[in-house]
N, C-alpha and C positions, 0 to 999 in steps of 0.2 A: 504494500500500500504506500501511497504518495501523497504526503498533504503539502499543502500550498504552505509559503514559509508565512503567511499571514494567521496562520493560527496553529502558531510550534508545541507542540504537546510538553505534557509535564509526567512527572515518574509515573502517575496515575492514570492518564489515559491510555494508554499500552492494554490493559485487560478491559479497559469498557469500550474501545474499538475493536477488537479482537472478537468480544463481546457480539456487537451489534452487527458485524461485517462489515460497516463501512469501510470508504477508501477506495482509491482504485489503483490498479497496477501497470504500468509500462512496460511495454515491450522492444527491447532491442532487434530486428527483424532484418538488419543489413549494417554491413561495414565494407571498408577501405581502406587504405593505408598506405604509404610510403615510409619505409623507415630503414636505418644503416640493414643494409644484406636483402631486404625484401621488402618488394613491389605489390604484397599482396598479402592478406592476411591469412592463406594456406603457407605462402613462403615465409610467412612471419612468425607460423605455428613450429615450422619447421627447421630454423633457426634455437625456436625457445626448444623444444625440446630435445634436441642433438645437443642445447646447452654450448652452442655458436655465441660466441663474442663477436659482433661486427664493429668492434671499434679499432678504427686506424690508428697504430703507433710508429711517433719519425721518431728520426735521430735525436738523443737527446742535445740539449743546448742552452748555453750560461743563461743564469738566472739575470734578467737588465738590475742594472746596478751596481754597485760595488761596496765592497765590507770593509770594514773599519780595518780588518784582521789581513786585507787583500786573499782571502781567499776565494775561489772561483764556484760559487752553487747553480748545479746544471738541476734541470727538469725535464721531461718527456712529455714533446707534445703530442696528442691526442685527440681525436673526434669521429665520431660517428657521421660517416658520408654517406651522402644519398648516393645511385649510380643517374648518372645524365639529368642532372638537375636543370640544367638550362634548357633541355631537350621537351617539346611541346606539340598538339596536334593541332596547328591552328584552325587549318580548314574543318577539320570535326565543328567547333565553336563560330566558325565564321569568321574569324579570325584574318585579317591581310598581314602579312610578314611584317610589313611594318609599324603594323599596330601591336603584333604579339609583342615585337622585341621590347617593345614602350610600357608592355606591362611587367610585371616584377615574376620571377620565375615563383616565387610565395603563393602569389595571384593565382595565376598556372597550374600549379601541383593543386590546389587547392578546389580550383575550378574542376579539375581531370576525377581526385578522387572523389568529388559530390556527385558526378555523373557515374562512377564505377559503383559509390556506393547506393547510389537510386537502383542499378540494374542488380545489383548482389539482393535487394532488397523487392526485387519486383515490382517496384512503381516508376509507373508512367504519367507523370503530371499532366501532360496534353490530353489525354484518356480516361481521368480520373476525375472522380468528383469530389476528392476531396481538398482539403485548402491546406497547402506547404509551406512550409516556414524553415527558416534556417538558423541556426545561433553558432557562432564562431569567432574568431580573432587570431592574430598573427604576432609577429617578431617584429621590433628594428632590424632589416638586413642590410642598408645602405645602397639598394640599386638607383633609390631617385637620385643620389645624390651623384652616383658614377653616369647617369644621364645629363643632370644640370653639366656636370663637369666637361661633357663629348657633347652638349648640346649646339655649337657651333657646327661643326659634322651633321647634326640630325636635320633635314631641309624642315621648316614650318612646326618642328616641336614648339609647343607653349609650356610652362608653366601648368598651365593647366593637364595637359595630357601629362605630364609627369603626376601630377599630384594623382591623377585617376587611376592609371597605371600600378604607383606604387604606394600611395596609405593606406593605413589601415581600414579605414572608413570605409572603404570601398571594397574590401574584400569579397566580404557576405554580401552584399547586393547584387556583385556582379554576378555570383552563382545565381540570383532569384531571376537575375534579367535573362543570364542564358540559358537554365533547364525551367523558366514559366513558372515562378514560384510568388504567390499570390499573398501568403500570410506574411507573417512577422522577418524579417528580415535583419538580424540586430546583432552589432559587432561589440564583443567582450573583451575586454582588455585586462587580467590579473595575473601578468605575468606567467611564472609557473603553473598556475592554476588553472588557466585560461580554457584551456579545452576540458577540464573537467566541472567547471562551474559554467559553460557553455549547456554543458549534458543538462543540470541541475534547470538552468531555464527554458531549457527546451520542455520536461516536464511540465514545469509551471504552464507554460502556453499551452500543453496537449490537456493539461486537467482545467485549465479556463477558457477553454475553446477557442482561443485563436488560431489553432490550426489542429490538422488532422494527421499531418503527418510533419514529422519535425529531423531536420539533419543539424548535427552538434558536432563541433568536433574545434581543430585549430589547426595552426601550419607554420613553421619554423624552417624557414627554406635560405639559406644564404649562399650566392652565386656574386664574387668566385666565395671559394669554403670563406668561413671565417677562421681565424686563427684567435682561442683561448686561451690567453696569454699567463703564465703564472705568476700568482702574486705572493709571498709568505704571509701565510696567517689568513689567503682569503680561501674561496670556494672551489678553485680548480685543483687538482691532483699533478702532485710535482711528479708522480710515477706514472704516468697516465693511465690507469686504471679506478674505476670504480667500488671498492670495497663495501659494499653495506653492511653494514653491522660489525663488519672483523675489525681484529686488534688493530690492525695494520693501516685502515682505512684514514686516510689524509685527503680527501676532498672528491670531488668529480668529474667526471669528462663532460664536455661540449657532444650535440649533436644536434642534426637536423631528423625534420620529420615531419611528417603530415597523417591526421587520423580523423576521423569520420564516422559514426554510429548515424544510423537511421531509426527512431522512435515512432513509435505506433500505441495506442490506449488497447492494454493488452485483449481488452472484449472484444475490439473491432479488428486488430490482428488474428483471432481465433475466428472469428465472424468471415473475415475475407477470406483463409485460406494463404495466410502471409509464413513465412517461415520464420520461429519464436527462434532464436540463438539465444536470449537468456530474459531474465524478466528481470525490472529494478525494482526493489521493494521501496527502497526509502534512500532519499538524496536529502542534504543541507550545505549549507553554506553558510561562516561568520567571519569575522574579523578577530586576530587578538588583541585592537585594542590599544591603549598606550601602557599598559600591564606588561612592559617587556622590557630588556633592558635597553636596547635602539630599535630603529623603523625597521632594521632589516632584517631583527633577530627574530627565533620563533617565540610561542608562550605554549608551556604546559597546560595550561589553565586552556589559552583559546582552543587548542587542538582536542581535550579532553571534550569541551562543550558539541564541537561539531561533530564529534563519533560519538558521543551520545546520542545528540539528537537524531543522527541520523539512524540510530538502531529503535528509537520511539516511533518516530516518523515510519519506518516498515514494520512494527510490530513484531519485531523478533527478538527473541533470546541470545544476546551475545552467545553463548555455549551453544549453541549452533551453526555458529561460521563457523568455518575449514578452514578459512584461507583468506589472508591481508596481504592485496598488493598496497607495497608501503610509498610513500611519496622516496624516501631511500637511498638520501644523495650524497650520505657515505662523509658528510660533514662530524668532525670531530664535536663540535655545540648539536646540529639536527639529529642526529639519528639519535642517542642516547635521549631526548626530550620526546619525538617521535614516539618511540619505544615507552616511554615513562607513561606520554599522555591516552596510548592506545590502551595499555594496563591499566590504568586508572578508571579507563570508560567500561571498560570490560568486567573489571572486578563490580560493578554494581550489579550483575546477572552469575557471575561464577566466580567458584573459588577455584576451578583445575586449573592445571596447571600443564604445559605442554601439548596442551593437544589441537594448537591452531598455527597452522604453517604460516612461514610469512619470508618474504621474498622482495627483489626489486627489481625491474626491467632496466633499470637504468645500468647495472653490472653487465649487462647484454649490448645496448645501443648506444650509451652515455644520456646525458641528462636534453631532451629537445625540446627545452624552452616550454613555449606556448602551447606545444604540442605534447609534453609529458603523462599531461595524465590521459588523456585521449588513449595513449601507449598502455600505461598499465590498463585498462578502460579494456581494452581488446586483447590482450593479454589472458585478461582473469577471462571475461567470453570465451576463449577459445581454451581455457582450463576447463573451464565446466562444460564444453560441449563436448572435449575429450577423455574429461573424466580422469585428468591425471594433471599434477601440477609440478611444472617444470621448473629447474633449476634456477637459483638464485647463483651468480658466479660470484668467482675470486673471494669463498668464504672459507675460511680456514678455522682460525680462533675466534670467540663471541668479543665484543668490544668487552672490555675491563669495568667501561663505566654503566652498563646496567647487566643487573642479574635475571640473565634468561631463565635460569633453573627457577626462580618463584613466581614467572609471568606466565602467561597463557601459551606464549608462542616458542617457536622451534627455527630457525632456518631450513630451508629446503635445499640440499643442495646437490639433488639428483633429482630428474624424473619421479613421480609418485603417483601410484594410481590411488584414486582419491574414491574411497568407498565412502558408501551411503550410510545414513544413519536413521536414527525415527521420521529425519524432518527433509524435504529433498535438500540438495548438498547449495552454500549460500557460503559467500564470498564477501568482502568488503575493499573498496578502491578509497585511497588517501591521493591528493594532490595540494600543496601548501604553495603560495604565490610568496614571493619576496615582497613585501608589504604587508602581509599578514592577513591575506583573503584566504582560508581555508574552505577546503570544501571535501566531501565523505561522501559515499554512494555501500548502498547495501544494494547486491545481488542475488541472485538464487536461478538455478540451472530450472530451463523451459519445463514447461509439465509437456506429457507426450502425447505424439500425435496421432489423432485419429488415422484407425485404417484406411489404405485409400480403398476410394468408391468405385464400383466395377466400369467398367471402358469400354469403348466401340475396340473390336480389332484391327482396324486403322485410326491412324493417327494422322496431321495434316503437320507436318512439322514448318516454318517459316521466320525466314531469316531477312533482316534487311540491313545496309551499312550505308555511309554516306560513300564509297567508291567502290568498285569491283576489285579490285586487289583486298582492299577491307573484310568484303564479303565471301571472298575467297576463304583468308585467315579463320574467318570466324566458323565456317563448315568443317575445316580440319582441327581448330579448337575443342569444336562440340563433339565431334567424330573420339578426341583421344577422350573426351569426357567418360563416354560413353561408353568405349570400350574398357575403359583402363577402371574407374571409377563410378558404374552405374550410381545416378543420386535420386532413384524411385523410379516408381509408373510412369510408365512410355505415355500416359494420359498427362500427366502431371510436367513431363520436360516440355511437351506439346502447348498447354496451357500457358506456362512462365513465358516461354517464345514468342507466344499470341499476345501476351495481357502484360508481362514484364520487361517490357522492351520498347525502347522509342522508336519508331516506324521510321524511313530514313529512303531512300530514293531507288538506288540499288536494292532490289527482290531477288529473294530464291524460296525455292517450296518444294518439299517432297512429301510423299505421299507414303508411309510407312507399317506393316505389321509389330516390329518387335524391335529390340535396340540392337539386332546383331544385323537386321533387313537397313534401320535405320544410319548405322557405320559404312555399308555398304554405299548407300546412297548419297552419303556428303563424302564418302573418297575415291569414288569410282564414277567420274564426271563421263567417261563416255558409255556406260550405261544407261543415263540421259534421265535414269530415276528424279535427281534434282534437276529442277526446272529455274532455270535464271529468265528472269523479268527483262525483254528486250525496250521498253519502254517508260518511262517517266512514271512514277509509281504518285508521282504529284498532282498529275494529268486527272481531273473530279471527272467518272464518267456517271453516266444513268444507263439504265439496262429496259430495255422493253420484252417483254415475255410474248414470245408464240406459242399457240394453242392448234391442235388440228384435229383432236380425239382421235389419232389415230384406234382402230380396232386390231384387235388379236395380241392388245397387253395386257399380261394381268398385272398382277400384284408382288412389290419385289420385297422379298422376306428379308434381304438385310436393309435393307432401305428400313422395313418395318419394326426389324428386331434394334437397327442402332440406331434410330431416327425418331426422339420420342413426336419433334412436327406432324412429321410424317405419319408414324403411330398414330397418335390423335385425330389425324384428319381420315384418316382410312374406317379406323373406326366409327366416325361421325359418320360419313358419308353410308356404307353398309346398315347403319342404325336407323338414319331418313329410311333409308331404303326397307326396314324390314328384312334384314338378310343375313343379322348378326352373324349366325353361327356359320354364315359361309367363309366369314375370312378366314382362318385358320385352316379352314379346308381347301381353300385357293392356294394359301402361303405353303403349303404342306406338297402340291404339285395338282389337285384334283383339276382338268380342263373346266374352263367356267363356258357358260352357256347360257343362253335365255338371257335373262332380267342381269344376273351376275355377270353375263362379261359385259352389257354395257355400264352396270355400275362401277366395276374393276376398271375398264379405260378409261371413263370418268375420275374413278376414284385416285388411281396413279397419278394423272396429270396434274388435279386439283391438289392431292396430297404435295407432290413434289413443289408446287408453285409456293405452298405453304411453307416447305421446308424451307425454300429460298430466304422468302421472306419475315422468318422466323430466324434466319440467318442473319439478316442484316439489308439484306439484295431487294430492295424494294421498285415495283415496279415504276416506269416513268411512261410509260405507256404500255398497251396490248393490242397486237394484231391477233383473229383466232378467225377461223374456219373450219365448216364443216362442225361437227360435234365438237369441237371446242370450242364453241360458240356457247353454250351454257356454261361451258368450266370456265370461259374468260368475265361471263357472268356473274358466278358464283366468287367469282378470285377477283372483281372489281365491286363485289357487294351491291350490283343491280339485282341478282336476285340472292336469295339465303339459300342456302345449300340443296334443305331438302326439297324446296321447289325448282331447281335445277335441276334435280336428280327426275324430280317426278316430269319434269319438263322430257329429259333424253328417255324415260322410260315410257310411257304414256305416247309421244307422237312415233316410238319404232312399233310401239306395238298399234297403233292406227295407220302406220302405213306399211306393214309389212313387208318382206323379204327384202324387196328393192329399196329399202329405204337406208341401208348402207351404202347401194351402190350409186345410189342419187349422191348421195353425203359426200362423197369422196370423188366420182369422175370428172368432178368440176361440170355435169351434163345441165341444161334448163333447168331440170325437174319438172315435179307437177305443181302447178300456179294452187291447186286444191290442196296440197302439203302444205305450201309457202303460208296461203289463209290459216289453216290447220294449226300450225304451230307457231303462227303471231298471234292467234286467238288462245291458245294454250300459255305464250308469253305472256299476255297481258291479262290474265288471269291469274296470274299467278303475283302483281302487285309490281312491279319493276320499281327500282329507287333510281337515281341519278350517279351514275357511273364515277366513282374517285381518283380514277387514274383515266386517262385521253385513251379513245377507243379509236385502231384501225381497222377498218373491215373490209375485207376483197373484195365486197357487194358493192364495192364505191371507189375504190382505190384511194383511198385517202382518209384523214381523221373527221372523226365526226362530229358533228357542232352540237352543243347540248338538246337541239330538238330533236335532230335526228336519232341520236342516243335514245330517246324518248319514245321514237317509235318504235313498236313491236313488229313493223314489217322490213324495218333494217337489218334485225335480228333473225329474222326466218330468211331474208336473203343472204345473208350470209352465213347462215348453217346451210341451207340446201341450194344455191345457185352461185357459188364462187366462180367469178371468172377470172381465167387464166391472167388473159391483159390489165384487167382489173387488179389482179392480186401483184402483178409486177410493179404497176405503180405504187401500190400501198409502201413493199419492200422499199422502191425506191424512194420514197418519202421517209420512212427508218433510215434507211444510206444515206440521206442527206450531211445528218451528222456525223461523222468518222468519230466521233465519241460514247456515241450509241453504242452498249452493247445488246445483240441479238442473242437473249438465250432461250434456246426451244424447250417447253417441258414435254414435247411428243416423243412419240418411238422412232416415228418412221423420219425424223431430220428432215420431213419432205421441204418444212420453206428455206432451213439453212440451205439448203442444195438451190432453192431456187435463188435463192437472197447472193449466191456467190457466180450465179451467170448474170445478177445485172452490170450495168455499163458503171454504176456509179459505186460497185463493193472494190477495194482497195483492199494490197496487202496491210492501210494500217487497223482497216476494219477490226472489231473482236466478235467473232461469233462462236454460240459456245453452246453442246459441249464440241468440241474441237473432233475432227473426223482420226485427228493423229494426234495424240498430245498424250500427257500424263494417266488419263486414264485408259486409255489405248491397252496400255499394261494390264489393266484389271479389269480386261471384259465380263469377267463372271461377280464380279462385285458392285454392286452399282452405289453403294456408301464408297466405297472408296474411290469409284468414278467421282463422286458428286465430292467429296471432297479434294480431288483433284483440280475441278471444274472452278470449287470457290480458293483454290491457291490461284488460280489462274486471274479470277476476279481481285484478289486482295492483291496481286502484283500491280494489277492497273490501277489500283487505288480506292477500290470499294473499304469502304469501314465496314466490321464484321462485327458482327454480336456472337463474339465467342463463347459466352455461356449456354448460350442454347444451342452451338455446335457441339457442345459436352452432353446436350439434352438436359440441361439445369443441376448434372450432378455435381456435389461439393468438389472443386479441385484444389490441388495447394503450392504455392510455389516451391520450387527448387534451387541450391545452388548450380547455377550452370557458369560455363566461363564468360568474365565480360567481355565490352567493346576492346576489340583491335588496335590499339589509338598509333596511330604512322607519327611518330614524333621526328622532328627535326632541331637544332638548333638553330634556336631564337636569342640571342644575345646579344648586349651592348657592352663592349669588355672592359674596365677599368683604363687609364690612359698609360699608364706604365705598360699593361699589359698588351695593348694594340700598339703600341710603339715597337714594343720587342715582336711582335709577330708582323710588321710591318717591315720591319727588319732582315727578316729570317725570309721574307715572300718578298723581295723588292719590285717584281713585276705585277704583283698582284694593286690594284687599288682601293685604296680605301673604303671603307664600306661608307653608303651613304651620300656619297659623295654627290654635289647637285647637278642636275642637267647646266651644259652649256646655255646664252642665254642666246636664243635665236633669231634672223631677222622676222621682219613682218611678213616677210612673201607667202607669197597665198598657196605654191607648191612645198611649201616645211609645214604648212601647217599639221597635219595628220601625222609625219615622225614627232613632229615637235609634243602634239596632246598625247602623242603612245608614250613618248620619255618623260613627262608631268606625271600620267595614272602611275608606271612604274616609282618613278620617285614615289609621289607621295603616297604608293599601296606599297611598296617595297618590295613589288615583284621585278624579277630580271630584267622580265622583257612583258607586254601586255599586246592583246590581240586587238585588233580596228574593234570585233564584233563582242568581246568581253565586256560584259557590264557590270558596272563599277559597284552598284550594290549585292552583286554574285559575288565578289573580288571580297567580302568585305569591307566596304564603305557604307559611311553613314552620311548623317549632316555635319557633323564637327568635320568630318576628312574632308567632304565637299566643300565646304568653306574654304578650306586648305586649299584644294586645288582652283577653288575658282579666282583665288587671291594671287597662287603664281601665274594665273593664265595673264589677268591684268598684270603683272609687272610685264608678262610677254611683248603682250598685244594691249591696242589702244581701244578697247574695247568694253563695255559696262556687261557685264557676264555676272548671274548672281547662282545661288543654292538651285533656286528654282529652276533654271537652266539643265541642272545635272541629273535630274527630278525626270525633268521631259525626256532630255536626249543623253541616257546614261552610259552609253558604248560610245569609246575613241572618236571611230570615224561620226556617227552621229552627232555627237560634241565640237568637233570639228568642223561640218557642216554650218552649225550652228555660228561658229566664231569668223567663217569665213562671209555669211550673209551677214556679219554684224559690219567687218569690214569696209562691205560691201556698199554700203549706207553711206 
C-alpha cells in the first residue's frame, strides 16, 4: 500500500489499515537502463550476478598538491563508463544531425531509454487511453558549456538552442513531446537521490490521478567521461574501488548511468494484462534537516524517520524484508550512520538478528549520481524476479565502526537464492541526496500470474520499425527470443507485438502455428512466410466490402471454432432461421441443402463481414449482387438479420429451381420475381443504409432515395448487369486507396474489378489470389488472419482484442526497438584541435556554406548547402522536405534568416511552411527576385 505523503501515518495506523484494506499498491510493469557493462536490464542482471565489476581503473597518479613533508601521494583513478555514450538514433526521434548534436548526450540516453522502457513495459501512448506522465532529473555534465565554447563553429546556434539542448529543465518534457505524453511532466532535482524520489512522485501522481501511467527514473550521462578527481578526507576513493561496508572502504567511484521504471496502479496493471516485475508497497521521502553536523553531512535521526515511514506507509513488518539495497557509498562518516539508522528503524518491529541481506550496486558500477538509486531500484526488481540476491563486491572484513553481529543485517557476498517465507519475499531501496533529501521505497516480488487463456492455432504475429534495415534486426531479435528463451503463449508474444509496440512505417506480418513455425518464418525470408509491407503503412485507406452470395459455401468450422465474431453471427443467423441444430451438423461435414444451404451462404458471408468488422475493418462503402444483396442489407442494417434471412428464404422458395440461376447468370430474369421480392423487401420495414451503397443495377452509388426503394434492391439481387457492374467497380477504382475486400467464395468481382482499365498494381484487393494465405488453403482463420496482416500493413487500425475473441491476454518481455545509433557530438576545443591535427585534410565540422552570389543559376546549390548547414546533413536532396529532415519553426527561422543574409529578398517561416523541399524553396526565392 501507498499513501500520499499528505497524510504520513503514525506507529498506530499500521494495524487499522491492515485492518480495513485500505490503500492501494503500485506496480513496476517495465524498465531500462544504461549502466557501466550493460545496455539492458537482462545484461545488467547478468553483470550482478556473475558479481562483474564494471568499473574502469587507470594508472595511478600524484595526489595535486604538495606536502609539507615533500612526499609524493598517488591515487587510482576510476569510473564507471557507459559504452558509446555520444552515440544516438536521431532519425528514430526525428531528430536532424544537427539538432541531435545540440542536445546533450544526458538528453539522449534518456530520451532512448523512456522509449525502450515504454516497449519493455507494453505501452503505446498513441493507442492508449490512458494519461502518461513522467518524473525525472539529470546531472551537471558540462556539454552546454563545450557548445557556448565551439559556438562560433556552430552556423545560427543561439543561446537559446543550447539552453534546450542541455538543462535540466528540459529533460523530462522533451520525453513527453517525443513519445505523446499528456500528464505531468516534472523534473526532480536531489542530487543523489534524484531518481529514486522521482519513483516516490510518480506514485503520488498515479494514487491522485494525474496520470495513469507514470515513467520515473534519472540520467547521469557525461561526454567526454568526467574525470573524479581525488580529494583527502573527501568522497572519492584514493584506490578506486568501492568498498561498502569493509574495513578497508575509503570513499567511492564516479559513474554514469541512466535508469527508468515504468509504474502502473497495481489493479489496473492486473486489469490490463500488463507484466507485474515487482509491486511497491510503500515509498517516503524527508529531509535531515539542520540536525547535522554541515549541509553535506548525513543525520541518523533523518534516515531513521524515512525507513520508518516508509515501512508504515506499506504496512509491513520490518522482519519481513530479505533484502536492503543500501544507498552504500563506502564513505568512512555514511555507511556506518547508514547502517546505524536502518537498525534503529528496524528494531521497532524485530529483535533478530542477521537474517536480512544487504548489499550495494555501487561496489559493481560506482556511485551515478542522479541516477543511483534508479540502479539499486532495478537491481533489487530483478532480485526478486530471480529469486536470488546477488553479490555485494570488494567485501572482505565488516567496517570496525558498527556491529553487524547485533543488527539485523548480513553482507551478501555471493549469489543467494532467496527463499520464501510466511509473507511473499519484500525488499527495501535506500537512496540519500547530498543535501539531505532522503528517500526509502518498500518492495515485495509480483503475486503470480494467471494461467494463460486458451488461443486460436494461428497467431498473426506483426512487426513494424521506422526503416527496413530496422525491421530486419528486429525479426532476427525476436526469432533468437524465441528460440533461445520462449517468454509464454504464442497468443501472448502475438498480443505484446499488436498492443505493445509503437506502429512505425516499415511493416512485416507472418502468419504462425507454434514458436518453432514462428522462428522459421522471421529467418527464413525466402520462404516468403513473413510478409514485408511494400507500401507507406501511413497511407489512411477505407475498404469497401463485396457481397455476391455466392452458392455451394457452407460453413467454415475454424473460422467458427476461433472466430468468436464469426461464432456469434452464424449462430444468430441459423437461430432467425429456425435451424439451430443444423450448425454443428454442417460444421461436422453433413452436405446442406434446402433452406440450410441458403442460410449457410448467407450465413458465411454475413458472418465473415462481421468478423471484419469486429476486427476493426469497417466498411466505407458496399457493392453486392445477386444474393448478396440481402447480406449487404443485413451488414448495412437496412434490414435486421432475421428479415434478410427470411427475405433469401421465402423468395427461393416462391421462385423455385431457376431462381439461382436467374441470381447469378447476370440473365433479365423474370420482371414477376423482381415485383416479388421488392414487395417481400418492403415488407419487411427497410431503414436507411449506414454505409454508401453500390449496386450493378445502376452502376454506380446510390443516392439516399434510391437506397429507399425496394425495387433497387430486387434489381440488383436478380438482374445484375455485366456493363453495369463494371462501372460500379470502376467507380470503387476510382480511389487507388480503396480497398476491395470480397466476403464471397467465388472472388467473382475481385477477378472482374482486376480486368478494368482503371485497377492499378497500386490497387489493394483482398483476399489476395497469391499472398500469405495462399499457404493455408485449408484454414480459412488463418487465411483471414493473413488477409488482416495485409490490411494493418497498409494502415488499417485493428481492434486486437477481438482478434483474440475478447480472451484475457498478457504482455511479455520481448526484445526492444533496434535503435541504429550514430555519433552525434560536439567535442570539447582541446579535443577537436588534436583530432584536427591528426586529420589535417579533413574539415572542420560545421563549418558555414560559402557566401554566394545573387545569380539566379546558384540559386538551388546554394538552398541545398543552407538545408545541409542548418539540418547538419552532408548533402540534402532538391525533393527532401525539410520537416521529414527534422525541422521545425525554430530551425526554419534559422534558415530563413541565412537565406536573407544570401539574397535580397523578404522570405519569412511561412514560406518554408508552403514550399518545404530545396528546389520548391528555391522556386520560391527566385520569383521573389524576380519582383
Amino acid at each position: 500500500m501507498v499513501t500520499p505523503t499528505s497524510a504520513r501515518p503514525d506507529e498506530s495506523d499500521r494495524t487499522e489499515a491492515a485492518a480495513s484494506g485500505t490503500g492501494q499498491q503500485i506496480a513496476i510493469i517495465g524498465m531500462a537502463c544504461r549502466y557501466p557493462g550493460a545496455d539492458s536490464p537482462e545484461a545488467f542482471w547478468r553483470n550482478l550476478a556473475d558479481g562483474v565489476g564494471s568499473v574502469t581503473r587507470f594508472p595511478a597518479v600524484p595526489v595535486p598538491g604538495t606536502r609539507a613533508d615533500g612526499a609524493v601521494q598517488q591515487y587510482t583513478p576510476a569510473r564507471g563508463l557507459l559504452k558509446d555514450p555520444g552515440h544516438f538514433d536521431a532519425g528514430y526521434f526525428g531528430y536532424s544531425p544537427r539538432e541531435a548534436r545540440l542536445i546533450s548526450p544526458q538528453q539522449r540516453l534518456f530520451l532512448e531509454c523512456a522509449a525502450q522502457a515504454l516497449e519493455d513495459a507494453g505501452q503505446d501512448p498513441a493507442r492508449s487511453t490512458a494519461t502518461f506522465g513522467i518524473y525525472g532529473g539529470g546531472t551537471d555534465n558540462g556539454y552546454g558549456q563545450i557548445l557556448r565554447e565551439r559556438r562560433h563553429e556552430l552556423p545560427g546556434v543561439t543561446d537559446w538552442d543550447i539552453l534546450l539542448g542541455t538543462a535540466p529543465d528540459y529533460q523530462v518534457s522533451r520525453v513527453a513531446y517525443k513519445l505523446g505524453f499528456t500528464g505531468p511532466a516534472i523534473t526532480v532535482q536531489t542530487a543523489c537521490s534524484t531518481s529514486l524520489v522521482a519513483v516516490h512522485m510518480a506514485v503520488q501522481g498515479l494514487l491522485s490521478g494525474d496520470c495513469d501511467v507514470a515513467l520515473a527514473g534519472a540520467a547521469a550521462v557525461h561526454v567526454p567521461d568526467k574525470e573524479s578527481q581525488y580529494t583527502p578526507g573527501g568522497i572519492i576513493s584514493a584506490r578506486g574501488e568501492c568498498r561498502t561496508f569493509d574495513a578497508a572502504a575509503d570513499g567511492t567511484v564516479g559513474g554514469d548511468g541512466v535508469g527508468i521504471v515504468v509504474l502502473k496502479r497495481l489493479a489496473d496493471a492486473q486489469a490490463d494484462g500488463d507484466r507485474v516485475l515487482a509491486v511497491l508497497r510503500g515509498t517516503a521521502v524527508n529531509n535531515d534537516g539542520a540536525h547535522r553536523v554541515g549541509y553535506t553531512a548525513p543525520s541518523i535521526e533523518g534516515q531513521t524517520a524515512v525507513v520508518r515511514e516508509a515501512q508504515l506507509v506499506a504496512q509491513v513488518d520490518a522482519g519481513t524484508i530479505g533484502y536492503v539495497e543500501a544507498h552504500g557509498t563506502a564513505t568512512p562518516v555514511g555507511d556506518p550512520i547508514e547502517l546505524s539508522a536502518l537498525t534503529e528503524a528496524f528494531r521497532r518491529d524485530t529483535d533478530r538478528t542477521g537474517y536480512c541481506w544487504i548489499g550495494s550496486v555501487k561496489t559493481n558500477i560506482g556511485h551515478t549520481d542522479a541516477a543511483a538509486g534508479a540502479a539499486g531500484l532495478i537491481k533489487t526488481v530483478l532480485a526478486l524476479q530471480h529469486r536470488s540476491i546477488p553479490p555485494s563486491l570488494n567485501y572482505e572484513k565488516p567496517n570496525p565502526q558498527f556491529d553487524f553481529d547485533a543488527s539485523p543485517f548480513r553482507v551478501v557476498t555471493r549469489l543467494t537464492p532467496w527463499t520464501a517465507g510466511d509473507t511473499p519475499r519484500r525488499a527495501a531501496v535506500s537512496a540519500f541526496g547530498i543535501g539531505g533529501t532522503n528517500t526509502h521505497v518498500i518492495l515485495e516480488e509480483a503475486p503470480p500470474r494467471p494461467a494463460p487463456s486458451p488461443a486460436a492455432p494461428h497467431q498473426l504475429l506483426v512487426l513494424s520499425a521506422k526503416t527496413s534495415p530496422a525491421l530486419t534486426d528486429m525479426a532476427g531479435r525476436l526469432a533468437t527470443r524465441l528460440r533461445d528463451a520462449p517468454p509464454g503463449d504464442l497468443a501472448d508474444v502475438a498480443w505484446t507485438l499488436q498492443t505493445g509496440r509503437r506502429e512505425h512505417e516499415h511493416r512485416a506480418y507472418a502468419v504462425v502455428r507454434d514458436a518453432d513455425d514462428a522462428v522459421r518464418a522471421l529467418t527464413e525470408p525466402a520462404a516468403g512466410q513473413l510478409v514485408t509491407s511494400a507500401s507507406k503503412a501511413s497511407e489512411h485507406r477505407e475498404a469497401a466490402f463485396l457481397f455476391t452470395g455466392a452458392t455451394g459455401r457452407t460453413l467454415s468450422r475454424s473460422l467458427y471454432d476461433a472466430g468468436a465474431a464469426y461464432r456469434t453471427a452464424v449462430d444468430a443467423c441459423f437461430a432467425a432461421a429456425g435451424l439451430t441444430d443444423d450448425v454443428h451438423a454442417l460444421l461436422d461435414g453433413r452436405a446442406a441443402t434446402g433452406d440450410s444451404a441458403l442460410v449457410a451462404a448467407f450465413a458465411h458471408e454475413y458472418a465473415l463481414a462481421m468478423t471484419w468488422i469486429r476486427w476493426g475493418i469497417r466498411p466505407a462503402s458496399v457493392l453486392a449482387t445477386g444474393t448478396g444483396v440481402a447480406v449487404a442489407a443485413a451488414v448495412t442494417k437496412v434490414l435486421q438479420v432475421a428479415d434478410a434471412i427470411r427475405l433469401t428464404v421465402e423468395h427461393a422458395r416462391r421462385s423455385g429451381p431457376s431462381a439461382g440461376a436467374s441470381q447469378h447468370s447476370g440473365g433479365a430474369g423474370d420482371e414477376v420475381l423482381v415485383r416479388d421480392y421488392a414487395e417481400l423487401f418492403r415488407e419487411a420495414a427497410p431503414g436507411e443504409p449506414r454505409v454508401p451503397l453500390v449496386f450493378a443495377a445502376l452502376g454506380r452509388r446510390l443516392t439516399p432515395q434510391e437506397a429507399a426503394d425496394p425495387l433497387n434492391w430486387a434489381r440488383a439481387a436478380l438482374q445484375p448487369d455485366p456493363d453495369l457492374l463494371g462501372r460500379a467497380l470502376s467507380e470503387l477504382l476510382a480511389d487507388p486507396r480503396l480497398v476491395l475486400l470480397d466476403m464471397s467464395a467465388d472472388r467473382a468481382l475481385l477477378a472482374a474489378a482486376r480486368t478494368r482499365p482503371e485497377h492499378t498494381p497500386s490497387h489493394l484487393l483482398l483476399p489476395e489470389p497469391h499472398g500469405p494465405d495462399a499457404d493455408l488453403p485449408a484454414d480459412d482463420f488463418a487465411a483471414a488472419l493473413g488477409t488482416l496482416g495485409r490490411l494493418w500493413s497498409a494502415g488499417f487500425p485493428v481492434r486486437w482484442r477481438h482478434v483474440h475473441g475478447g480472451a484475457p491476454r498478457v504482455l511479455l518481455p520481448l526484445p526492444t526497438y533496434p535503435f541504429a545509433r550514430d555519433r552525434f557530438i560536439v567535442d570539447p576545443v582541446a579535443q577537436a584541435d588534436r583530432q584536427q591535427d591528426e586529420n589535417p585534410g579533413e574539415p572542420r565540422p560545421h563549418q558555414p556554406v560559402d557566401q554566394p552570389g545573387g545569380g539566379r543559376g546558384k540559386i538551388l546549390p546554394t538552398v541545398l548547402r543552407l538545408y545541409a548547414e542548418i539540418l547538419g546533413f552532408p548533402e540534402v536532396g532538391p525533393s527532401d522536405d525539410f520537416f521529414e529532415l527534422g525541422g521545425d519553426s525554430l530551425i526554419a527561422a534559422r534558415l530563413t534568416e541565412r537565406i536573407r543574409e544570401v539574397y535580397p529578398v523578404d522570405i519569412d517561416v511561412l514560406s518554408v511552411f508552403e514550399a518545404p523541399a530545396p528546389a520548391e524553396l528555391a522556386a520560391v526565392i527566385e520569383e521573389l527576385l524576380a519582383r
